[in-house]
N, CA, C and O atoms as a GROMACS GRO file, in nm:
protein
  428
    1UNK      N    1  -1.080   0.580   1.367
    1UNK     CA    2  -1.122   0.498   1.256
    1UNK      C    3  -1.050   0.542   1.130
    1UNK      O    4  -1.026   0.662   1.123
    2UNK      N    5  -1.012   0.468   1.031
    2UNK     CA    6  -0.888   0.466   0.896
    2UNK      C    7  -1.011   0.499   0.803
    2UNK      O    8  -1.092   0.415   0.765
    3UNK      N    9  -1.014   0.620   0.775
    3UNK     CA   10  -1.051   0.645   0.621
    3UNK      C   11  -1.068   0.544   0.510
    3UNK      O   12  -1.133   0.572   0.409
    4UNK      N   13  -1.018   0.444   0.528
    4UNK     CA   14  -1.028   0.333   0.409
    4UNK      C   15  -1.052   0.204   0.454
    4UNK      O   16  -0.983   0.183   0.554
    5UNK      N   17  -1.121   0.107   0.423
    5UNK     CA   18  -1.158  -0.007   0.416
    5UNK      C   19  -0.951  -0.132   0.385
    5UNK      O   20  -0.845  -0.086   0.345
    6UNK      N   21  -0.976  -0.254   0.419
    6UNK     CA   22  -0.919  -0.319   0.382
    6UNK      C   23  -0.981  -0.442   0.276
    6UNK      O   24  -1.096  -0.486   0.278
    7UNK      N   25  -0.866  -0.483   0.183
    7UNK     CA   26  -0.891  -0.556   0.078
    7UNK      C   27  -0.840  -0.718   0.135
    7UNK      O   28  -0.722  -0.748   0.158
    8UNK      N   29  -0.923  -0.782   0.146
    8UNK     CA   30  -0.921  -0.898   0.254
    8UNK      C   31  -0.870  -1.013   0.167
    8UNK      O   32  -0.773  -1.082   0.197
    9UNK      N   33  -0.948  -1.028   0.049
    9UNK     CA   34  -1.026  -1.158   0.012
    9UNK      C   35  -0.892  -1.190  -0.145
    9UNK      O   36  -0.837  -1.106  -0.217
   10UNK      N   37  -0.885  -1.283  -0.146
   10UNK     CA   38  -0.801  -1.330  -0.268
   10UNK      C   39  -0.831  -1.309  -0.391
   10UNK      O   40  -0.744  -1.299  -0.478
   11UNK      N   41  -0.966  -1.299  -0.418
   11UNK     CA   42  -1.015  -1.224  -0.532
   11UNK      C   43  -1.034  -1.104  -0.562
   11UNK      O   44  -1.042  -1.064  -0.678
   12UNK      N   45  -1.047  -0.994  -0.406
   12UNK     CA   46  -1.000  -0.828  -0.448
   12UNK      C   47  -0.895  -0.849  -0.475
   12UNK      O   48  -0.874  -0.813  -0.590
   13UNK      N   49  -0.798  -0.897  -0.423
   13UNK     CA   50  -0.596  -0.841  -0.461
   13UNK      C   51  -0.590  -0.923  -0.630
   13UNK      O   52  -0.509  -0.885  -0.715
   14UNK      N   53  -0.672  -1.016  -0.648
   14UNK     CA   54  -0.655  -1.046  -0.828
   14UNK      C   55  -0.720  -0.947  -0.913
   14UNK      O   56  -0.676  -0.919  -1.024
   15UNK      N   57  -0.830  -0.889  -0.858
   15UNK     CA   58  -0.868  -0.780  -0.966
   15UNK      C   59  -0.761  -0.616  -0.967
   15UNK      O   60  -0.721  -0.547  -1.062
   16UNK      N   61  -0.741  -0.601  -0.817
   16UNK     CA   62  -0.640  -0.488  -0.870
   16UNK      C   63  -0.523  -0.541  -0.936
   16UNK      O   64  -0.475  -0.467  -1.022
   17UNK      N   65  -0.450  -0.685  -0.911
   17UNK     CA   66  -0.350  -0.683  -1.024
   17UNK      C   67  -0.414  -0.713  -1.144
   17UNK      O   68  -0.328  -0.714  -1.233
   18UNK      N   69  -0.525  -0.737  -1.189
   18UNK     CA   70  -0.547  -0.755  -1.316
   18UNK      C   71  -0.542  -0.640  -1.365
   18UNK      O   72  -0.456  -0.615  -1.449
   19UNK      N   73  -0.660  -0.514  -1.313
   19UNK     CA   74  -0.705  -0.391  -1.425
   19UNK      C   75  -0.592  -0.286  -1.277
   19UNK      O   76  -0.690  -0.231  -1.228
   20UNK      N   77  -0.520  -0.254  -1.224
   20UNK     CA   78  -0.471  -0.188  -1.180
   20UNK      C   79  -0.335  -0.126  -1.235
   20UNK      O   80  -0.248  -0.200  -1.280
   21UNK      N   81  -0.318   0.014  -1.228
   21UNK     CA   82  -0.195   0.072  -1.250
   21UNK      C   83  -0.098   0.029  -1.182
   21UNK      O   84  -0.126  -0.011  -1.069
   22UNK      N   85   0.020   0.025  -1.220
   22UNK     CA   86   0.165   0.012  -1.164
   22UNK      C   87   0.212   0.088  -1.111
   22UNK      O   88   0.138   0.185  -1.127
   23UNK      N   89   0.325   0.130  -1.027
   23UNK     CA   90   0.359   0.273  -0.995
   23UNK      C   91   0.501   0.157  -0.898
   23UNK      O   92   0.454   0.078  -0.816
   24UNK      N   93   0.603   0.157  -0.910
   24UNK     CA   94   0.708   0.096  -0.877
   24UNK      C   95   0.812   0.235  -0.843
   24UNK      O   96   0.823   0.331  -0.920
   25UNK      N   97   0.886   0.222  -0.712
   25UNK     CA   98   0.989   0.271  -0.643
   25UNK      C   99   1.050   0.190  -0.621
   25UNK      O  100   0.992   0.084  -0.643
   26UNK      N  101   1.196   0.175  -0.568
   26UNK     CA  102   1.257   0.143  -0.529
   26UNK      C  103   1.246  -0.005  -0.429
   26UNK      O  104   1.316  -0.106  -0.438
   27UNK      N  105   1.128   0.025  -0.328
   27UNK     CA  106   1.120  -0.036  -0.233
   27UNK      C  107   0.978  -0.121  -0.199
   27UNK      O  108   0.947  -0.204  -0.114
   28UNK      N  109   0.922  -0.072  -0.287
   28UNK     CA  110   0.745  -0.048  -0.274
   28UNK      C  111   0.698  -0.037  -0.437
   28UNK      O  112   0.744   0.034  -0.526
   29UNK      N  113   0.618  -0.110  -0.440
   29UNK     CA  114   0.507  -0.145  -0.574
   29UNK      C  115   0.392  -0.074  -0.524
   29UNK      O  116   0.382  -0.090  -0.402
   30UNK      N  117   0.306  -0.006  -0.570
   30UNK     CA  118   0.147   0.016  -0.576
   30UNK      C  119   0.064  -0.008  -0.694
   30UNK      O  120   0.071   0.050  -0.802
   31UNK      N  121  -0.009  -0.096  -0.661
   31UNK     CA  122  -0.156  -0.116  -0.772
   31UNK      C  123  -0.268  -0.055  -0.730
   31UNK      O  124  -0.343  -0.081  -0.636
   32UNK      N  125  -0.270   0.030  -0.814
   32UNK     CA  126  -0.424   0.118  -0.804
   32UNK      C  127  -0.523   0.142  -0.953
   32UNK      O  128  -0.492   0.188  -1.062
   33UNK      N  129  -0.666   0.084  -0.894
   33UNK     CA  130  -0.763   0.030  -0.925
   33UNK      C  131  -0.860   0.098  -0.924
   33UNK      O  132  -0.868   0.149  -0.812
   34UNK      N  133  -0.971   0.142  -1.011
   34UNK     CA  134  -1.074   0.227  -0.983
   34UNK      C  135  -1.177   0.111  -0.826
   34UNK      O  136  -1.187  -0.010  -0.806
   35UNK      N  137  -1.218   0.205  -0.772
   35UNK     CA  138  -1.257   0.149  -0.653
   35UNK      C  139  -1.421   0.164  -0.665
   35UNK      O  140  -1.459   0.221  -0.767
   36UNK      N  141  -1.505   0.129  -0.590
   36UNK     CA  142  -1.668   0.149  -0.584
   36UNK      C  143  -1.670   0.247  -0.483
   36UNK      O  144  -1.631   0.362  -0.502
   37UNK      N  145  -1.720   0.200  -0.367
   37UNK     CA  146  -1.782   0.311  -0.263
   37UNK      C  147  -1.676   0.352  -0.187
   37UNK      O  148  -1.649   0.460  -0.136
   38UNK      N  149  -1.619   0.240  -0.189
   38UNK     CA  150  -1.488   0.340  -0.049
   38UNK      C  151  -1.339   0.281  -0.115
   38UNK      O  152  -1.325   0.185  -0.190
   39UNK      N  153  -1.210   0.392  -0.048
   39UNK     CA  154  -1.143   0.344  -0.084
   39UNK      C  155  -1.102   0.200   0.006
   39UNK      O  156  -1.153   0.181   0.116
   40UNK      N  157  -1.014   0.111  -0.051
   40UNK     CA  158  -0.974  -0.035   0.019
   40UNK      C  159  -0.791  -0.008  -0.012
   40UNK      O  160  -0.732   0.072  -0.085
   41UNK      N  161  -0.753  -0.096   0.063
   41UNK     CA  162  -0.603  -0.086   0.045
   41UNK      C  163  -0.591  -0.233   0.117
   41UNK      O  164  -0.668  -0.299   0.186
   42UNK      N  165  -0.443  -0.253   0.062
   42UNK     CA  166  -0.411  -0.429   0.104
   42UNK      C  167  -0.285  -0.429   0.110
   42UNK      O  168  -0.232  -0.322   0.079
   43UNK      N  169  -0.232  -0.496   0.134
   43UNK     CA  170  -0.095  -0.512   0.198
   43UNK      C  171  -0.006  -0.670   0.148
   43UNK      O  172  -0.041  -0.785   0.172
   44UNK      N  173   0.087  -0.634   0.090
   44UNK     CA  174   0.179  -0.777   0.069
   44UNK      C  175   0.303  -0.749   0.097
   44UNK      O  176   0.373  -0.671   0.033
   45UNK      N  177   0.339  -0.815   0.203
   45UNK     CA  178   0.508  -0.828   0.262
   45UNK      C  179   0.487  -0.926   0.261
   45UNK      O  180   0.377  -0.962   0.303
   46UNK      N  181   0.602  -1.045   0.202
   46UNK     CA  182   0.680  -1.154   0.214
   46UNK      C  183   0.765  -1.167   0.295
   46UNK      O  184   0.824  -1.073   0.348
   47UNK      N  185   0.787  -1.299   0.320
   47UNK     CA  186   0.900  -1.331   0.394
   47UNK      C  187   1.035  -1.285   0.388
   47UNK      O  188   1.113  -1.281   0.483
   48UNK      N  189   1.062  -1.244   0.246
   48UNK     CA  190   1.158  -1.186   0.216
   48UNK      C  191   1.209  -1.087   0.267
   48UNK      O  192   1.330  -1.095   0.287
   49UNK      N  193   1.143  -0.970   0.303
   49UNK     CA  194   1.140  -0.853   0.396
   49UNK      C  195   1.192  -0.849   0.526
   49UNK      O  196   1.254  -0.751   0.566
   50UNK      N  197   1.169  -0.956   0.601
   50UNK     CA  198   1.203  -0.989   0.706
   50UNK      C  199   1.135  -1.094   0.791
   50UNK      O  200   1.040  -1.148   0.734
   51UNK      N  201   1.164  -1.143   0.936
   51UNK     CA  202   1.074  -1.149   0.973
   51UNK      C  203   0.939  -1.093   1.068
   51UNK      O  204   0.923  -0.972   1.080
   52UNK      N  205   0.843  -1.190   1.134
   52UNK     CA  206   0.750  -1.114   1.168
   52UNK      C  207   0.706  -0.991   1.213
   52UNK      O  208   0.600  -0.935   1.184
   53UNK      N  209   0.805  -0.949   1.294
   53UNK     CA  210   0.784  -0.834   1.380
   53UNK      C  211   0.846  -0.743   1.255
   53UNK      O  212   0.784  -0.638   1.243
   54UNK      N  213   0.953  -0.760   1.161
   54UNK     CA  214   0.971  -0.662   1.057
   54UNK      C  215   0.850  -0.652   0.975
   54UNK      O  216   0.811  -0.541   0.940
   55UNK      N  217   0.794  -0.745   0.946
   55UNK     CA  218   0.699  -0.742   0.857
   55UNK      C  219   0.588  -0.676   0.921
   55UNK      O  220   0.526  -0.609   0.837
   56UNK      N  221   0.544  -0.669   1.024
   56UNK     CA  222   0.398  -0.598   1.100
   56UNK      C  223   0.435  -0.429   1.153
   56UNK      O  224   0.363  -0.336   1.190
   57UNK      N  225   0.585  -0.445   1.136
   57UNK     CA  226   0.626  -0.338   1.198
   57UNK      C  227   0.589  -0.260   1.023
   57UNK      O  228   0.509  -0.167   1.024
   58UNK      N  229   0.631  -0.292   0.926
   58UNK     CA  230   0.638  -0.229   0.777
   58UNK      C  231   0.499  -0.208   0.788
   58UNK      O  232   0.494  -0.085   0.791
   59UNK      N  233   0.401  -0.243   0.794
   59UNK     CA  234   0.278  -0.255   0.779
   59UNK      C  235   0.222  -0.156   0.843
   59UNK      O  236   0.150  -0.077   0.782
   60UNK      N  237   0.249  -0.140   0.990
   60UNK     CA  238   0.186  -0.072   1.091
   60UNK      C  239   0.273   0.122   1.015
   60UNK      O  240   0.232   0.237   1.032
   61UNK      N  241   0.340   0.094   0.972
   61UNK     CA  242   0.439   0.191   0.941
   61UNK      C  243   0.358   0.276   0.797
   61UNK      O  244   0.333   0.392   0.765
   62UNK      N  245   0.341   0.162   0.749
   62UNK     CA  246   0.262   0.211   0.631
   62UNK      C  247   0.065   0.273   0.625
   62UNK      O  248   0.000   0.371   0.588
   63UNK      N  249   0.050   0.183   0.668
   63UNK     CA  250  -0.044   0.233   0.771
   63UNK      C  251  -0.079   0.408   0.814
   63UNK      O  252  -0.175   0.481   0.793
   64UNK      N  253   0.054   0.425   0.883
   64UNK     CA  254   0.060   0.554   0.956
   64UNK      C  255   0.068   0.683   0.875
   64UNK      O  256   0.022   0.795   0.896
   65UNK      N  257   0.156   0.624   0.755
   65UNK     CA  258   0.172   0.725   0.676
   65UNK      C  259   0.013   0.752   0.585
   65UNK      O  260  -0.025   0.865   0.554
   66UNK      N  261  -0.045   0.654   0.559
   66UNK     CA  262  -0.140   0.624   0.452
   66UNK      C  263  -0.246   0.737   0.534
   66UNK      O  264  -0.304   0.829   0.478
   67UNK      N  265  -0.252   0.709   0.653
   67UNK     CA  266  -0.350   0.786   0.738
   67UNK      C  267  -0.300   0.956   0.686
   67UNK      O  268  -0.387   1.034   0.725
   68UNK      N  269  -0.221   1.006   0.633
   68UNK     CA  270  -0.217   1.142   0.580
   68UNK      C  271  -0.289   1.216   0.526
   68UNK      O  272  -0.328   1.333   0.532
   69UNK      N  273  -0.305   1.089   0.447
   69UNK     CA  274  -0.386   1.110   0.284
   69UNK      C  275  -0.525   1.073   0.288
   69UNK      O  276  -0.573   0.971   0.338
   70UNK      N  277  -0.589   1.179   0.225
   70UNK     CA  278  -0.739   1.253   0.200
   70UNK      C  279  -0.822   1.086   0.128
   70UNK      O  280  -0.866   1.101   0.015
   71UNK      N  281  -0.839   0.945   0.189
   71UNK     CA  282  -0.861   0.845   0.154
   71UNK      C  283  -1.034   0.837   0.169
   71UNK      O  284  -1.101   0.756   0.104
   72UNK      N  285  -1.060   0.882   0.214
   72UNK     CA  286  -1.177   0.900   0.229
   72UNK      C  287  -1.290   1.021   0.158
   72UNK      O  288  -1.390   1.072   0.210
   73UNK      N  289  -1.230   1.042   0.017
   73UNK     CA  290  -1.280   1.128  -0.075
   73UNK      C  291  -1.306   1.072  -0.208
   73UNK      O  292  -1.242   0.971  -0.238
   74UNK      N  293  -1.377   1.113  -0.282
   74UNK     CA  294  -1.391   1.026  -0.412
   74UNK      C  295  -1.268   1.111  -0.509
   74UNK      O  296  -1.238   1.229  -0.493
   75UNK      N  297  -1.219   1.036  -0.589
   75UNK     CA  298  -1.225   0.902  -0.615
   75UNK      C  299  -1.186   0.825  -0.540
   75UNK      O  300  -1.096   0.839  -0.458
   76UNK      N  301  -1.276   0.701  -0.567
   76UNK     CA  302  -1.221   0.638  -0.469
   76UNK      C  303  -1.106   0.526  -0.528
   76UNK      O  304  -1.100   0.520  -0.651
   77UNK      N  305  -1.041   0.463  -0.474
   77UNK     CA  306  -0.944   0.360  -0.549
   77UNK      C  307  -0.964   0.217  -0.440
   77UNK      O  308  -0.982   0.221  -0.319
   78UNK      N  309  -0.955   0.117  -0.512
   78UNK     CA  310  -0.874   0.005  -0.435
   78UNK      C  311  -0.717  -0.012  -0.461
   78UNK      O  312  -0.672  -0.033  -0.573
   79UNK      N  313  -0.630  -0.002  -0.333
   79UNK     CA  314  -0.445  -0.046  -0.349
   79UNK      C  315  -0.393  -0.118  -0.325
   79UNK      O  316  -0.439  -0.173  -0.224
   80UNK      N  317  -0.302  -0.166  -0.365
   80UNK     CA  318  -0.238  -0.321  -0.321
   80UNK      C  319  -0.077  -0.224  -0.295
   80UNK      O  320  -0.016  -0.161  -0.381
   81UNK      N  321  -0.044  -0.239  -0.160
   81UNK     CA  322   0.083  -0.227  -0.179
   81UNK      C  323   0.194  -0.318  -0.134
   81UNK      O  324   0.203  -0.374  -0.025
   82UNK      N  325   0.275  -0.322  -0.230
   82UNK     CA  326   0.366  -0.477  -0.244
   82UNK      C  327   0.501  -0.405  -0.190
   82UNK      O  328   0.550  -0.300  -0.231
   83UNK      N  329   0.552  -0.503  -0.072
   83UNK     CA  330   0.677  -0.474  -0.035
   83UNK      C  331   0.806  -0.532  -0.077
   83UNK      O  332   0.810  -0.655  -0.080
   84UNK      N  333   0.897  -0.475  -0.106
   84UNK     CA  334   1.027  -0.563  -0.176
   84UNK      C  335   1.137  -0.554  -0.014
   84UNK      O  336   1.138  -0.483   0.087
   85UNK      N  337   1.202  -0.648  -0.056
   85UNK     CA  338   1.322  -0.704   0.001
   85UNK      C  339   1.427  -0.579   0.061
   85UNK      O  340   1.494  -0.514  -0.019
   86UNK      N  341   1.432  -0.559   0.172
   86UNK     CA  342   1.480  -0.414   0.198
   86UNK      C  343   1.395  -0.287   0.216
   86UNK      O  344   1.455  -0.179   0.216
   87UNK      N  345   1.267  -0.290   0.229
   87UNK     CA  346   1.211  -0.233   0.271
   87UNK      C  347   1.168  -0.242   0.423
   87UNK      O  348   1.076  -0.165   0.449
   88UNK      N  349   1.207  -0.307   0.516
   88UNK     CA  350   1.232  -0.342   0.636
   88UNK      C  351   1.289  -0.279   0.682
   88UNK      O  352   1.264  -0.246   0.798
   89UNK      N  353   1.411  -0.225   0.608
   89UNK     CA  354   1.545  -0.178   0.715
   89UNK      C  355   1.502   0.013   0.702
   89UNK      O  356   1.558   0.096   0.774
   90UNK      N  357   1.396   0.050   0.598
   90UNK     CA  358   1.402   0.180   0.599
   90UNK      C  359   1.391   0.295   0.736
   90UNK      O  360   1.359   0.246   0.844
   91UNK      N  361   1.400   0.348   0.734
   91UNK     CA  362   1.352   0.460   0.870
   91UNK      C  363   1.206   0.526   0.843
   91UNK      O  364   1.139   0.524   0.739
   92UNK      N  365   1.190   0.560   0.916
   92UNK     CA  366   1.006   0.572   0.869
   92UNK      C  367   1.010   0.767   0.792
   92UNK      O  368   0.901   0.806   0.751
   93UNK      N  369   1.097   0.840   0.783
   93UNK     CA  370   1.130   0.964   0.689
   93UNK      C  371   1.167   0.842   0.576
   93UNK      O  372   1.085   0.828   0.485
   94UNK      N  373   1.234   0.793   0.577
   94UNK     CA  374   1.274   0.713   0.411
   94UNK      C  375   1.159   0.645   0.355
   94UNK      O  376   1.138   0.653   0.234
   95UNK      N  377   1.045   0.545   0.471
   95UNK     CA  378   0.974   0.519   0.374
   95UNK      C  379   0.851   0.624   0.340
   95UNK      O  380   0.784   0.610   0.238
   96UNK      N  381   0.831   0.718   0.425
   96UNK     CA  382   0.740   0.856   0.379
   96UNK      C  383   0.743   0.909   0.242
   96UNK      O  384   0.648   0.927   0.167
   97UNK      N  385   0.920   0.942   0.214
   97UNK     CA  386   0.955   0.949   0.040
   97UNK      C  387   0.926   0.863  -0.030
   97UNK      O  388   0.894   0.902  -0.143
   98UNK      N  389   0.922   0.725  -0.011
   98UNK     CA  390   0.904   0.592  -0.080
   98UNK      C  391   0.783   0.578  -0.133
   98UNK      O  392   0.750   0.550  -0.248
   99UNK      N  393   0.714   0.601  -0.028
   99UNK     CA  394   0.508   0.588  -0.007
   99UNK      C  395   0.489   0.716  -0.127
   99UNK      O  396   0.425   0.704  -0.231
  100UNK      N  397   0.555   0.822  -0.087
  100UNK     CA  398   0.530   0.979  -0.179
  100UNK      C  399   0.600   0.947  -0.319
  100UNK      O  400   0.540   1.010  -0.406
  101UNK      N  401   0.650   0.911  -0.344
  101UNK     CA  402   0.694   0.887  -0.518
  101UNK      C  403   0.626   0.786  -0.544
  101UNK      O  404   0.579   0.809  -0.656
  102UNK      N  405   0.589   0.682  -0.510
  102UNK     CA  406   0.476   0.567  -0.547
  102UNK      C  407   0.353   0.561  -0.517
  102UNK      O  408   0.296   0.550  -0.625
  103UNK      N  409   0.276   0.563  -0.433
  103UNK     CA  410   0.164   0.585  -0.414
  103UNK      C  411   0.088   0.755  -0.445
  103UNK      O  412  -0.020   0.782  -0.498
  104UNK      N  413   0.189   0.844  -0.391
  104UNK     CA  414   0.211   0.983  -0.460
  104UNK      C  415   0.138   1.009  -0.598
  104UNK      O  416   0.038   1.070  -0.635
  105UNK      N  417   0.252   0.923  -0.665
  105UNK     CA  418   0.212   0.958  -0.817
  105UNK      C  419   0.076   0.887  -0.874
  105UNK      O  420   0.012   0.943  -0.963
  106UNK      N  421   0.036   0.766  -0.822
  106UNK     CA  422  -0.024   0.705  -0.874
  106UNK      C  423  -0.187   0.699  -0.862
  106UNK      O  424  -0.283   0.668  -0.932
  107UNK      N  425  -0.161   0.748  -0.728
  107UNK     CA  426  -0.337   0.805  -0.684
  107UNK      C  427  -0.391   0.930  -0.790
  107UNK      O  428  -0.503   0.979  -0.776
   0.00000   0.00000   0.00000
């Protein structure tokens, strides 16, 4: 079981971009949001990225790494993490650094 909840609904992913921090790399955006009871995290890959199987593959990838991190401690946050164009082709050590300078800093 994932330490963190998912952010489903069209109106969680508008409140973390409304009151949420920025934190931009290269490859990867994170919005982070003071959270309530648990942390939530959400996911945006576009088409742009690739297609499907790139896109679920980024996801499942991100995912894996996220599972590292102590998400299940207060504070808690809600995250939106936004994928850019070329983040598909990374190797999963490249996007580990990616996830760690952006989500890293911003939690």
């Amino acid at each position: 079981m994932r330490a963190y909840g998912s952010l489903r609904r069209r109106n969680e992913f508008a409140r973390v971009h409304r009151r949420g921090r920025r934190r931009s790399g290269s490859f990867l955006t994170c919005l982070v949001a003071d959270g309530r009871e648990r942390t939530r995290v959400g996911f945006s890959v576009s088409t742009a990225v690739g297609g499907a199987v790139v896109r679920n593959r980024l996801r499942r990838r991100i995912k894996a790494i996220l599972d590292r991190y102590p998400l299940d401690r207060a504070p808690f946050v809600d995250l939106v993490v936004i994928a850019r164009p070329g983040a598909g082709e990374l190797s999963f050590g490249e996007l580990c650094g990616e996830i760690e300078r952006t989500f890293g800093a911003g939690a």
